[in-house]
TILO-662188 format. One record per residue (C-alpha): x, y, z; residue number from 1; residue in three letters. Coordinates in Angstrom, 3 decimals. Layout:
+----------+----------+----------+-----+-----+
|        u |        v |        w |   i |  aa |
+----------+----------+----------+-----+-----+
|        X |        Y |        Z | NUM | ALA |
...
+----------+----------+----------+-----+-----+
END
This chain:
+----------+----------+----------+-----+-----+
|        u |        v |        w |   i |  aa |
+----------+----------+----------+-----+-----+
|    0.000 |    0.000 |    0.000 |   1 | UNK |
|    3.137 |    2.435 |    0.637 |   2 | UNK |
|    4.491 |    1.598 |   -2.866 |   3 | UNK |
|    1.373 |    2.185 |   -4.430 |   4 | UNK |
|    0.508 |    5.376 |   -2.354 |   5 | UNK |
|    3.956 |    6.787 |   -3.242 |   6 | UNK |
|    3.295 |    5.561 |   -6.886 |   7 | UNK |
|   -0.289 |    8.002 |   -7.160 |   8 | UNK |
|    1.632 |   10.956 |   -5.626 |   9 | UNK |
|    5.306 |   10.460 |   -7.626 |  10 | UNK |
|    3.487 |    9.812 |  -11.138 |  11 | UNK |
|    2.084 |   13.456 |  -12.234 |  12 | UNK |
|    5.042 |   15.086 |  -10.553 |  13 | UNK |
|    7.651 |   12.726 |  -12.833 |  14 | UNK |
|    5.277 |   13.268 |  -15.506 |  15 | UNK |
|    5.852 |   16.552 |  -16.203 |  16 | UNK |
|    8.483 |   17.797 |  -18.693 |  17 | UNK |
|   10.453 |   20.062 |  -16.701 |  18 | UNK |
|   10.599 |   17.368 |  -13.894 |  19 | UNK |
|   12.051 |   15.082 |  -16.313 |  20 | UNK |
|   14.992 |   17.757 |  -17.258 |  21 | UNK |
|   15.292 |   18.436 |  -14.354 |  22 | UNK |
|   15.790 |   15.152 |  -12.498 |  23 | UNK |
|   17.448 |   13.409 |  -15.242 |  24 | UNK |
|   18.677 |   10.564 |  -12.967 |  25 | UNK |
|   15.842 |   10.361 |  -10.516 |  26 | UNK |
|   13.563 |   10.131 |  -13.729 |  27 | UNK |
|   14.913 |    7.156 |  -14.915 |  28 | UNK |
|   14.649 |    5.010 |  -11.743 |  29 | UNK |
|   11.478 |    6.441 |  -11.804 |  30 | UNK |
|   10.349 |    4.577 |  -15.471 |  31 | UNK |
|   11.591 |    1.684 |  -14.051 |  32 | UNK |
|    9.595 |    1.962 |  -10.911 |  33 | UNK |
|    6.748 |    2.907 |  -13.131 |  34 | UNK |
|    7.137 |    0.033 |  -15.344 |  35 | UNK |
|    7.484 |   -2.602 |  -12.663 |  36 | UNK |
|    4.891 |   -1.328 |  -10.611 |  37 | UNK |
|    1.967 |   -1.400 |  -13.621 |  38 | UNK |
|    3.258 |   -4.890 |  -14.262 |  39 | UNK |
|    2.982 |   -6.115 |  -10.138 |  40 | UNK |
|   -0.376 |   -4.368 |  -10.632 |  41 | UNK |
|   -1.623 |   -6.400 |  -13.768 |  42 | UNK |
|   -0.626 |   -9.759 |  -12.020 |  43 | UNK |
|   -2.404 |   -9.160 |   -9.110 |  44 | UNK |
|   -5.220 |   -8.749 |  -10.606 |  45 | UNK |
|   -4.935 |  -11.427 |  -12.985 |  46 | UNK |
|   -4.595 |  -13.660 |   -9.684 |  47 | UNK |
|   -8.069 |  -14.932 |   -8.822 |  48 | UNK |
|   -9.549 |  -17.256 |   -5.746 |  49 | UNK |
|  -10.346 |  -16.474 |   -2.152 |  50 | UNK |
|   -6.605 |  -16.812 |   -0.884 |  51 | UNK |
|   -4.943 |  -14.748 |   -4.087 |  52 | UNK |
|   -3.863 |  -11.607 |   -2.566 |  53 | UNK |
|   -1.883 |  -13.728 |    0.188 |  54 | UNK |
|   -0.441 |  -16.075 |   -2.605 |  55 | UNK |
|    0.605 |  -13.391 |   -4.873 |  56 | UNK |
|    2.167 |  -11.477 |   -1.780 |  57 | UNK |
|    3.851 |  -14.562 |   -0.519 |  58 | UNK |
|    5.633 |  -15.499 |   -4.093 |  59 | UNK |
|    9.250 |  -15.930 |   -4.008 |  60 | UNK |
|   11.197 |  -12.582 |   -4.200 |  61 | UNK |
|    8.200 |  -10.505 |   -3.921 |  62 | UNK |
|    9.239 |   -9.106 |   -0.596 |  63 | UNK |
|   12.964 |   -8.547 |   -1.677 |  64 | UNK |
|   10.817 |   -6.401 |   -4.817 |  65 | UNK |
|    8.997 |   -4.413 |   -2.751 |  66 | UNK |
|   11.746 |   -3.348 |   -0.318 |  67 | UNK |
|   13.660 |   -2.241 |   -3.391 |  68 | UNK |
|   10.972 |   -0.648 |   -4.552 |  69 | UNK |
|   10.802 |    1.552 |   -0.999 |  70 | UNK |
|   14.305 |    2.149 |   -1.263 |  71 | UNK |
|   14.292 |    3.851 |   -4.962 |  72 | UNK |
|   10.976 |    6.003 |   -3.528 |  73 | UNK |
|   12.832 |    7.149 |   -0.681 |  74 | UNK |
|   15.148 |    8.456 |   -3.409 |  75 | UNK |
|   12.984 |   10.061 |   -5.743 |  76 | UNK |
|   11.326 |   11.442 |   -2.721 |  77 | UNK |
|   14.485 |   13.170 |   -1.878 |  78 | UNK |
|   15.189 |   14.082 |   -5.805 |  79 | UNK |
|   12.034 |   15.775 |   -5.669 |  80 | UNK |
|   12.688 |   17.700 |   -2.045 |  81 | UNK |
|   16.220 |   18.667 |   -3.487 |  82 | UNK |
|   14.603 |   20.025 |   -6.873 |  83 | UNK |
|   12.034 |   21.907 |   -4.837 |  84 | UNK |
|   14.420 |   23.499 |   -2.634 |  85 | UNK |
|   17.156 |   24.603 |   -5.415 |  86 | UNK |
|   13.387 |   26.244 |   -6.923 |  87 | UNK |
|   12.842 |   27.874 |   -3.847 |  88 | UNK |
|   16.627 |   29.158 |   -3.799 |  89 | UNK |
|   16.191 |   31.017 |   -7.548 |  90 | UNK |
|   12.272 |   32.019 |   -6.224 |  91 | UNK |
|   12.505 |   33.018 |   -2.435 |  92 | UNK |
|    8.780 |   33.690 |   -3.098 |  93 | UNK |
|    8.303 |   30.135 |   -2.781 |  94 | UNK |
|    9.747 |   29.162 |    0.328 |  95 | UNK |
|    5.974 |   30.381 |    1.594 |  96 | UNK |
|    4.204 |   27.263 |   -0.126 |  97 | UNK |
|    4.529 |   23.702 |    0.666 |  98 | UNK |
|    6.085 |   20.981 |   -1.098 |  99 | UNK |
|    2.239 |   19.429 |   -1.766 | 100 | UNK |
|    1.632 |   22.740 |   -2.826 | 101 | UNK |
|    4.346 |   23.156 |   -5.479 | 102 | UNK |
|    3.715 |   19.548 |   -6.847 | 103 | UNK |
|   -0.110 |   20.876 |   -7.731 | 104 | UNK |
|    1.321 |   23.800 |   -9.376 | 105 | UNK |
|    3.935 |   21.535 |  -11.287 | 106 | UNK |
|    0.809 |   19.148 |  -12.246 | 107 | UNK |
|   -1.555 |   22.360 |  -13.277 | 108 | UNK |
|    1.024 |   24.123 |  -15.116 | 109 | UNK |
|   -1.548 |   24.930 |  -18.116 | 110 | UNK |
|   -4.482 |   25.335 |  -15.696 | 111 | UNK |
|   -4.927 |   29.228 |  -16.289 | 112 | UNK |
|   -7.355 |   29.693 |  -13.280 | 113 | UNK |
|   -5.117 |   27.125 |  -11.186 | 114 | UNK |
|   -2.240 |   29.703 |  -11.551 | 115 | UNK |
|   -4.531 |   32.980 |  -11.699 | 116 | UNK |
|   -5.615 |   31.412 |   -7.642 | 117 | UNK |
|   -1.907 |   30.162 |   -7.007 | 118 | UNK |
|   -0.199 |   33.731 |   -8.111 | 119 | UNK |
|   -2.729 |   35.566 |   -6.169 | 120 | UNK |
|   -1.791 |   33.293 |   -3.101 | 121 | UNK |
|    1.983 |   34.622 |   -3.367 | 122 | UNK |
|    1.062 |   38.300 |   -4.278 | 123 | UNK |
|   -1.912 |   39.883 |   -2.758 | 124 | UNK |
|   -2.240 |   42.704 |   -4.834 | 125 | UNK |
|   -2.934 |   40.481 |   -8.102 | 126 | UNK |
|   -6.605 |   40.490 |   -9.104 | 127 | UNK |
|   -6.288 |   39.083 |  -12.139 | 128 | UNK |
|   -3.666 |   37.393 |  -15.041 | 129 | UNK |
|   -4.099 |   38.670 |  -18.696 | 130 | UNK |
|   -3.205 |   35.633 |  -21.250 | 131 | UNK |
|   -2.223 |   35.402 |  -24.388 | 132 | UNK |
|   -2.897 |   31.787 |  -25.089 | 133 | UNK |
|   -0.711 |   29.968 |  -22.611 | 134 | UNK |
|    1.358 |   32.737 |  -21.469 | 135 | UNK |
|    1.215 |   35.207 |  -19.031 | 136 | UNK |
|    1.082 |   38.807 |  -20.367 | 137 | UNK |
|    0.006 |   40.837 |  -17.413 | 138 | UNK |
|   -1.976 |   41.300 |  -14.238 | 139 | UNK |
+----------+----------+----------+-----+-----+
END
């Protein structure tokens, strides 16, 4: 349940393009996470009777998987912390918003009214973002 928790909140973070740049390394334990985790996924639910979960989470090596699984979370967890902080560093602004914040504005990057609310979180005196298709002209 960690790995898979971990999984939902990691995935639309290493989705994004600039994450991917940005975290060159991290990204690719991250497609390898990815992939073995959809294919643990698709097993277990090809696994059928009353005793299948315990079966399939009993099979040889699957608790050696999952621990290594923990361990490359723990660092793409702190991939993600050290991106966010070096952001932080070249935007002091940010060091006001939470990492859980950050990772919604990194997942809503072309939401206009998702940054129109986040920018007027961070500067009070917006009321408003002027667009010119997908970039920010004025406010």
């Amino acid at each position: 349940m960690q790995v898979q928790r971990s999984w939902i909140y990691l995935e639309p973070i290493y989705s994004q393009e600039e994450v991917r740049s940005g975290l060159h390394e991290q990204f690719k334990v991250f497609e390898e996470l990815d992939l073995l985790y959809r294919k643990v996924m698709q097993q277990s639910v090809a696994s059928a009777g009353p005793s299948a979960v315990q079966d399939f989470c009993r099979a040889e090596g699957f608790a050696s998987m999952v621990q290594s699984l923990l361990e490359d979370i723990r660092y793409l967890y702190k991939g993600i912390n050290d991106y966010l902080d070096q952001k932080r560093d070249d935007f002091a602004r940010l060091y006001f918003t939470s990492n859980k914040e950050l990772v919604q504005l990194m997942g809503n990057l072309g939401n206009q009214a998702y940054l129109e609310a986040f920018l007027q979180k961070l500067f009070h005196g917006i009321a408003g973002l002027l667009f010119d298709q997908q970039l920010i002209v004025g406010f």
